[in-house]
TORSERO-252489 format. One record per residue: z, y, x of N, C-alpha, C, O in turn; residue in one letter. Coordinates in steps of 0.2 Angstrom, whole numbers. Last residue first. Layout:
! residues N
(site (Z Y X) (Z Y X) (Z Y X) (Z Y X) "a")
...
This chain:
! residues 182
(site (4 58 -44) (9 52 -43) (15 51 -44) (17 46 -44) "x")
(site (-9 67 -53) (-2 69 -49) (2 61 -49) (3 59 -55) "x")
(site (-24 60 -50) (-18 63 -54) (-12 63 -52) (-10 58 -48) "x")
(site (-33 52 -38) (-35 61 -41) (-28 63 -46) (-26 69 -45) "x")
(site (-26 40 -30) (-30 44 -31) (-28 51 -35) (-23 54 -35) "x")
(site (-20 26 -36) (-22 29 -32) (-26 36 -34) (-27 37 -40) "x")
(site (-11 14 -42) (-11 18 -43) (-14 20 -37) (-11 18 -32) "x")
(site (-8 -6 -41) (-5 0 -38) (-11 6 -41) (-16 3 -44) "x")
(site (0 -20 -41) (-7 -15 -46) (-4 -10 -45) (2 -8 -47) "x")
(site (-4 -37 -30) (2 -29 -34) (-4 -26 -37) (-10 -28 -37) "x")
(site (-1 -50 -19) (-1 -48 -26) (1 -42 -29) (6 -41 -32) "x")
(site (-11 -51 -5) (-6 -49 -10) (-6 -50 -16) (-11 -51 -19) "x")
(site (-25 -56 -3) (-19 -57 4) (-12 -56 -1) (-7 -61 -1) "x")
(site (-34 -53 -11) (-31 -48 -6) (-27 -50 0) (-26 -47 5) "x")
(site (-40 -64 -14) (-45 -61 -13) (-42 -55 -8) (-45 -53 -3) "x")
(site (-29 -73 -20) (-35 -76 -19) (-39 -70 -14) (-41 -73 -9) "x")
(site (-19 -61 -22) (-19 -64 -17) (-26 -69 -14) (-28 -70 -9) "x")
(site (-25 -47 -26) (-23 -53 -29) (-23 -58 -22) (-28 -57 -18) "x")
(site (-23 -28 -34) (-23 -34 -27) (-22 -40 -30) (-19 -41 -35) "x")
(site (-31 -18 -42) (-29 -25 -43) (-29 -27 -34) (-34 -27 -30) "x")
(site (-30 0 -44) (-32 -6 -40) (-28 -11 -41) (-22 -10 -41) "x")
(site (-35 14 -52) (-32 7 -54) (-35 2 -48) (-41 0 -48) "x")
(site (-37 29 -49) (-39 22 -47) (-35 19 -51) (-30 22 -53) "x")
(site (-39 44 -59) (-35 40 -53) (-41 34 -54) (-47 34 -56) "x")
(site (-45 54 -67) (-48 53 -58) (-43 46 -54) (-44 43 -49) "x")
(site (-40 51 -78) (-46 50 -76) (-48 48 -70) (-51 43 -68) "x")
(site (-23 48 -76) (-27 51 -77) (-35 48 -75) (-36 42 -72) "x")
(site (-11 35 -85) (-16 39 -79) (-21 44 -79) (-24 43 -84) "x")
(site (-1 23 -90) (-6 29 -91) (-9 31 -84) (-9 29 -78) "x")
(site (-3 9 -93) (0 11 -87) (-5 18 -87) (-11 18 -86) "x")
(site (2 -8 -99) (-2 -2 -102) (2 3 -96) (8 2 -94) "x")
(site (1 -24 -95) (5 -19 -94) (1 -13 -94) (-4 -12 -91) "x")
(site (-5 -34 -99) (3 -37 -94) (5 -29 -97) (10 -28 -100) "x")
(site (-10 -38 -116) (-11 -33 -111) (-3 -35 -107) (2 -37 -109) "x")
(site (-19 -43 -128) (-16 -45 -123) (-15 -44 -118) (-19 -46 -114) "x")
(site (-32 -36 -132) (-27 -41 -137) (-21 -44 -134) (-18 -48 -138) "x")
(site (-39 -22 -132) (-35 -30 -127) (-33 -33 -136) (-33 -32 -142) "x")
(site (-52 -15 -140) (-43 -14 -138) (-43 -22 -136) (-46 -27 -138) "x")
(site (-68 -2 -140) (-62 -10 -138) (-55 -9 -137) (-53 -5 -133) "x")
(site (-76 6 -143) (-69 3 -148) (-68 0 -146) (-65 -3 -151) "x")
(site (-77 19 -128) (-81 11 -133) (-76 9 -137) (-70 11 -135) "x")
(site (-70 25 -119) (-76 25 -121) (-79 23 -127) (-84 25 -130) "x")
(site (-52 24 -115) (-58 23 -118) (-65 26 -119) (-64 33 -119) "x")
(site (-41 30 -109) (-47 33 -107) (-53 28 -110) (-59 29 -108) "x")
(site (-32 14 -101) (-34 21 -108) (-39 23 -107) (-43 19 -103) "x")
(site (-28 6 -95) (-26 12 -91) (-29 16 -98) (-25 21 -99) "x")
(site (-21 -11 -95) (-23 -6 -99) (-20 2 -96) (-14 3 -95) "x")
(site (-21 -25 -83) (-18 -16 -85) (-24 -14 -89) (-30 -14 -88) "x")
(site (-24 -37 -86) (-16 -36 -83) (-15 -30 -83) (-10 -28 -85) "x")
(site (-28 -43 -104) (-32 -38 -98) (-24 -38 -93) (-18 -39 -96) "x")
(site (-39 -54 -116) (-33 -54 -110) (-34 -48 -105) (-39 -48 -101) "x")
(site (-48 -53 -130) (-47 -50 -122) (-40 -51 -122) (-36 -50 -127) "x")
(site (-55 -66 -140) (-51 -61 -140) (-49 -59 -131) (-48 -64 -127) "x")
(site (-68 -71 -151) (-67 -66 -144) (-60 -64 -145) (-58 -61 -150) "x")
(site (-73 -85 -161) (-68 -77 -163) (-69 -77 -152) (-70 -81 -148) "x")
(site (-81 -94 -164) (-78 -93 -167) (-75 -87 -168) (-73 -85 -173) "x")
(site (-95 -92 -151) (-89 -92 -153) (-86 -89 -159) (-86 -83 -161) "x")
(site (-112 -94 -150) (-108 -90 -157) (-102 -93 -156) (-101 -97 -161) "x")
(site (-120 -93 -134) (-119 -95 -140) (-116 -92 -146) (-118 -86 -148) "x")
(site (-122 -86 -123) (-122 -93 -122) (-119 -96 -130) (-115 -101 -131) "x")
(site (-125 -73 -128) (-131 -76 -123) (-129 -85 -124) (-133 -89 -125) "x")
(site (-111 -69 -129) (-115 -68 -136) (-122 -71 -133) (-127 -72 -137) "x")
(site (-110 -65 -118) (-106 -72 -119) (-108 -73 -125) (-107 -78 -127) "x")
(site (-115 -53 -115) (-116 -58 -109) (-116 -65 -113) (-120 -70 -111) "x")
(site (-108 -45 -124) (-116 -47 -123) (-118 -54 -121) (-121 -58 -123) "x")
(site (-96 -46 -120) (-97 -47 -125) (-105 -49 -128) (-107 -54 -131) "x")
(site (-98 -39 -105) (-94 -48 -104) (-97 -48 -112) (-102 -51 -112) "x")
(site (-102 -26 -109) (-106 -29 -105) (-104 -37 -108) (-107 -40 -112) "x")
(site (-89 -23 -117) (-94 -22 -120) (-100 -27 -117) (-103 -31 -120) "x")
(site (-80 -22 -104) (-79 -29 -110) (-85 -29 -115) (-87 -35 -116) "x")
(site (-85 -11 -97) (-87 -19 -94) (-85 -23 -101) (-89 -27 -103) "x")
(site (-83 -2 -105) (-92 -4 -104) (-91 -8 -101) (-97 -10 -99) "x")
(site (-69 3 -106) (-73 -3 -110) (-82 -4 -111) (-85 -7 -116) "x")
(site (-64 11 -97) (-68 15 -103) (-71 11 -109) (-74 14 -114) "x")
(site (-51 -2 -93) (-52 7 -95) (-57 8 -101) (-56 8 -107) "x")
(site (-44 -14 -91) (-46 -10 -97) (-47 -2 -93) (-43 2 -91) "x")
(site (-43 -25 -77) (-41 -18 -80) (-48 -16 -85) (-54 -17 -84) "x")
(site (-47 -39 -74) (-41 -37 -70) (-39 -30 -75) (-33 -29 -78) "x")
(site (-51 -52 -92) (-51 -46 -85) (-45 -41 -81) (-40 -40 -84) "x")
(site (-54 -62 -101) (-48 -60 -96) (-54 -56 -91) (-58 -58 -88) "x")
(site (-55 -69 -116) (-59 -65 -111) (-55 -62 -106) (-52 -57 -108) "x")
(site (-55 -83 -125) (-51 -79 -122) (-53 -75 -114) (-52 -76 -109) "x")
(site (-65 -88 -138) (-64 -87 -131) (-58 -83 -129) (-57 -78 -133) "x")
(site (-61 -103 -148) (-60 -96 -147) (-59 -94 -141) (-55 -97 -138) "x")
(site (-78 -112 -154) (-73 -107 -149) (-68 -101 -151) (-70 -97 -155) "x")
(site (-89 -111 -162) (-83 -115 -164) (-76 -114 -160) (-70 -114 -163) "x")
(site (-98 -113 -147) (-99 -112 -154) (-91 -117 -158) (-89 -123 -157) "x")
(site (-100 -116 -133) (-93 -108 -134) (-95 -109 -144) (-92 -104 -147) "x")
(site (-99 -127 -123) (-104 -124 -128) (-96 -119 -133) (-90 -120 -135) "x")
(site (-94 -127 -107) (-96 -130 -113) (-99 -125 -118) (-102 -120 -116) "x")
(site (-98 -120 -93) (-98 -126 -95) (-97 -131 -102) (-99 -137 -102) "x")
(site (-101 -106 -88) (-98 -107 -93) (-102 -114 -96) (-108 -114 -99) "x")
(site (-105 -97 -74) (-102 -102 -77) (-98 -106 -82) (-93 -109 -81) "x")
(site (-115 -87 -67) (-112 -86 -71) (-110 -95 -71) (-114 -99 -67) "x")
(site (-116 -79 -49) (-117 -86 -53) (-110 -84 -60) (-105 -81 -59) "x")
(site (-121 -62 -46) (-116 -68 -45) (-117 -73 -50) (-119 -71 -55) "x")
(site (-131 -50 -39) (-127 -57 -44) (-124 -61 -41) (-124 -64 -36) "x")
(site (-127 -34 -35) (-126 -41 -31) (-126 -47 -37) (-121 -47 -40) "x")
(site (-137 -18 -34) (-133 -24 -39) (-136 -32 -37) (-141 -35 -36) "x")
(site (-145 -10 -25) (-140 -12 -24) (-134 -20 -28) (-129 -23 -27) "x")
(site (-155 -7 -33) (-155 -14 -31) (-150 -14 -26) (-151 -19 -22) "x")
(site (-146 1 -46) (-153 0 -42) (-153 -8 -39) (-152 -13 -42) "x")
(site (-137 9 -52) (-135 4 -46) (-139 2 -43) (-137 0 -38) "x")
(site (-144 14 -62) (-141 19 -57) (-138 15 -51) (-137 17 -46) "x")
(site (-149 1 -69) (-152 8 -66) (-149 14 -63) (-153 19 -62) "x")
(site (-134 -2 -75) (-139 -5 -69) (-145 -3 -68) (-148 -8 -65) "x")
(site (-127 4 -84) (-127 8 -79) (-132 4 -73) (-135 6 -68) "x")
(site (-123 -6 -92) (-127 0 -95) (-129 2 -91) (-134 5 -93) "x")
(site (-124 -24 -90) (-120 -16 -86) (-125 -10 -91) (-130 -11 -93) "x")
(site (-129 -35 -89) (-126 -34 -96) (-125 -26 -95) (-126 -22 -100) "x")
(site (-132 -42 -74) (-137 -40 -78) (-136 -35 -87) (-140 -31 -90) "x")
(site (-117 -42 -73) (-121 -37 -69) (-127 -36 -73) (-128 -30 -74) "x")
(site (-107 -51 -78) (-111 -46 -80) (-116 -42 -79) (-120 -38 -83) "x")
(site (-101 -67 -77) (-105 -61 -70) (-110 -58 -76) (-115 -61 -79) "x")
(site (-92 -80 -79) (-94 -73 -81) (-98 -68 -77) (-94 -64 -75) "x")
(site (-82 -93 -80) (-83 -88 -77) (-91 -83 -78) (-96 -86 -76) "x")
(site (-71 -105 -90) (-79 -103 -87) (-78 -95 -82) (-72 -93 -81) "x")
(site (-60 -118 -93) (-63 -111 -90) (-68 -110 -88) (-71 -114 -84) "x")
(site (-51 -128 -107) (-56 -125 -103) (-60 -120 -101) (-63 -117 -105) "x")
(site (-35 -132 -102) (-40 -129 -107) (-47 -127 -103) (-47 -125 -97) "x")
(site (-27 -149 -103) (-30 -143 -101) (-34 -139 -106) (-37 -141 -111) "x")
(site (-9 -149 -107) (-14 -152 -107) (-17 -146 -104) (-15 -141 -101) "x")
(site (2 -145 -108) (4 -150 -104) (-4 -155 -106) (-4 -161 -108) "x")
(site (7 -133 -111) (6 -137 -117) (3 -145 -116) (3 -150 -120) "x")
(site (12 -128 -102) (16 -126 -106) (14 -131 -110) (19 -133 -113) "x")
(site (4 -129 -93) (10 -131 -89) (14 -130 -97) (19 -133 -96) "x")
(site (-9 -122 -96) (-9 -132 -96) (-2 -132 -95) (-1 -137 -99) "x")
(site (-5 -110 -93) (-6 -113 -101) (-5 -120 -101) (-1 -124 -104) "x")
(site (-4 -109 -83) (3 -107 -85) (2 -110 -92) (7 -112 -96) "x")
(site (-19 -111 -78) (-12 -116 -75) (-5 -114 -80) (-1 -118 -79) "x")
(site (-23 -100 -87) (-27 -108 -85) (-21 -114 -85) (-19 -119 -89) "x")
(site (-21 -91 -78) (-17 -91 -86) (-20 -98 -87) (-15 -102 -87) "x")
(site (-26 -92 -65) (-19 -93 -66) (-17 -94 -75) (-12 -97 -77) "x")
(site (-38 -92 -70) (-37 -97 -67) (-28 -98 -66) (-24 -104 -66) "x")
(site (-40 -77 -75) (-39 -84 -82) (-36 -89 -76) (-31 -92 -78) "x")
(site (-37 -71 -63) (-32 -70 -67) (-35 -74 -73) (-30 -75 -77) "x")
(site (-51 -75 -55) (-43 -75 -54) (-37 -78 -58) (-33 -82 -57) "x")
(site (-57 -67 -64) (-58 -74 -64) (-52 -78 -62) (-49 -82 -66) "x")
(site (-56 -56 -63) (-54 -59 -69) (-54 -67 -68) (-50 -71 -71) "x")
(site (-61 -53 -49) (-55 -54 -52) (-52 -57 -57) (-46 -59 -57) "x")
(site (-73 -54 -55) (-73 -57 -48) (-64 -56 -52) (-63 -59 -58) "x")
(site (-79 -60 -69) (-81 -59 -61) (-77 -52 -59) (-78 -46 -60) "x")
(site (-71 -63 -81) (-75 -58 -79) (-74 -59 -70) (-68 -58 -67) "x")
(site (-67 -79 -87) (-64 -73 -84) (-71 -69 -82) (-77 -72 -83) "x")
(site (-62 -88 -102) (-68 -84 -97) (-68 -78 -94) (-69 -73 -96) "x")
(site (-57 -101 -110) (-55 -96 -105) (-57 -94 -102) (-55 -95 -97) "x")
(site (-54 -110 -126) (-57 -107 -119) (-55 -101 -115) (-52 -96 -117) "x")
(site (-47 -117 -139) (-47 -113 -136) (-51 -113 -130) (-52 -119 -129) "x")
(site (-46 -128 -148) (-52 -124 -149) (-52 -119 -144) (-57 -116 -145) "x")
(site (-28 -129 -148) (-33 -131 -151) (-41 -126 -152) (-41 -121 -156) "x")
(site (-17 -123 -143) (-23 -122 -138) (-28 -127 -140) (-33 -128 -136) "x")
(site (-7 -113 -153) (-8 -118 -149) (-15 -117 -146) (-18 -112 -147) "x")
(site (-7 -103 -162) (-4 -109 -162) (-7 -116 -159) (-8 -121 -162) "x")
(site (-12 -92 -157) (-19 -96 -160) (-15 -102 -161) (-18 -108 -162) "x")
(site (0 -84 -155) (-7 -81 -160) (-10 -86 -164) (-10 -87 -170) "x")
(site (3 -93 -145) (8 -92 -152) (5 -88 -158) (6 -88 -164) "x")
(site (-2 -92 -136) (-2 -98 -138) (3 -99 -145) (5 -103 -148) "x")
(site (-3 -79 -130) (-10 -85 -133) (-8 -91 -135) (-13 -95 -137) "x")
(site (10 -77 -127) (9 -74 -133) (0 -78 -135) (-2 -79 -140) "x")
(site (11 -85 -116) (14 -89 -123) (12 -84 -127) (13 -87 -133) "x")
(site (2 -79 -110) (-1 -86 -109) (5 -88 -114) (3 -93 -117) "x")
(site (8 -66 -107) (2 -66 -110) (1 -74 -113) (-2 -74 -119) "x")
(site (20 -71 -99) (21 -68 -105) (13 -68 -111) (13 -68 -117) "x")
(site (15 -72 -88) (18 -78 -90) (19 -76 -98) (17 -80 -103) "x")
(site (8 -62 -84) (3 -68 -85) (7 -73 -86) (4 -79 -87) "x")
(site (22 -54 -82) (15 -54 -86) (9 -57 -89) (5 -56 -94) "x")
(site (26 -61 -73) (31 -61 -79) (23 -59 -83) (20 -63 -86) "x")
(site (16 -62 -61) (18 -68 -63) (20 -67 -70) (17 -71 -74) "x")
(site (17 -46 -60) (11 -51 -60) (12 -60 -65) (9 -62 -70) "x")
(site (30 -44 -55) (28 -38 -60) (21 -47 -65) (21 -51 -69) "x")
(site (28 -50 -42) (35 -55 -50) (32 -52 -53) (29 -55 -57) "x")
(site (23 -42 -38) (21 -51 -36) (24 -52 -42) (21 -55 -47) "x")
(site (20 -27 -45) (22 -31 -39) (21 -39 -40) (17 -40 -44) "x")
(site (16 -13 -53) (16 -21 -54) (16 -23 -46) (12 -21 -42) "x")
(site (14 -1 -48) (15 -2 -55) (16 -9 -55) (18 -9 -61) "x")
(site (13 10 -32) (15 2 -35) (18 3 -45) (23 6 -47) "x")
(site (6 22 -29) (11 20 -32) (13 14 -35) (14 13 -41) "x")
(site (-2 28 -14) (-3 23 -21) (2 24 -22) (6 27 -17) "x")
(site (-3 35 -2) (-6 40 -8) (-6 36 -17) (-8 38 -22) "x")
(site (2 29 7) (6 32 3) (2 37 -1) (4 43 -3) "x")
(site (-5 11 4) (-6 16 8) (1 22 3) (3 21 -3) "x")
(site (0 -6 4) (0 0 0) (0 6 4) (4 7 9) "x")
């Protein structure tokens, strides 16, 4: 953590939130009949693979996970140009009848959940969508709301919202950066 971040979630902050999301999934849909689990590249992924594991650990069965790369979905890929990198999408069963559980690292203006919604309306007709996110920062653009938030964390525009996660960081924390006063 540089001193211009403010730590909002640490290693435990992470854990108690992905513990708490994964029984409120399981007490919405009473249980983990027809459910799935689709994380949004690259982090989100992450973060269903752990809800993955906290969910089997709970109901002492498996559920099943796919993975997600929007990049082609983006509103914005004409401004990205050919710098936009794909990645392998992944979703191994048929999502008809499904409730997907869409997990991503942060909620902001909602034109990636908009994107992932497209994306997964490609490999079929789930029964119902509903979003898992670890921070809601606000600032919408779009009508989407979580349905399952570790942690709402106001902010301003200019800030950052950074996700560290140990698969990809070294760490676990959700620190604040940048343009609004800390």
């Amino acid at each position: 953590m540089t001193p211009s971040e403010k730590q909002v979630l640490d290693e435990g902050g992470i854990e108690r939130a992905l513990a708490r999301i994964a029984h409120e999934i399981l007490e919405r849909n009473q249980g983990m009949d027809n459910l799935t689990l689709v994380g949004i590249r690259s982090r989100g992924v992450f973060l269903a693979e752990r809800l993955q594991k906290k969910l089997s650990e709970i109901e002492k069965k498996e559920i099943p996970i796919g993975i997600l790369d929007i990049t082609l979905y983006r509103d914005d890929l004409s401004e990205i140009g050919p710098k936009a990198e794909l990645h392998e999408t992944n979703i191994p069963f048929n999502l008809k009848g499904k409730i997907v559980i869409l997990v991503d690292d942060v909620l902001f203006t909602g034109r990636t959940i908009r994107a992932a919604l497209d994306g997964l309306i490609d490999f079929g007709r789930p029964k119902a969508i509903q979003l898992a996110v670890l921070v809601d920062r606000g600032h919408r653009e779009l009508p989407i709301k979580a349905d399952y938030v570790g942690k709402n964390v106001p902010t301003s525009f200019q800030d950052k919202v950074i996700i560290r996660l140990k698969e990809t960081d070294g760490k676990d924390e959700a620190v604040i950066s940048g343009g609004g006063k800390l």
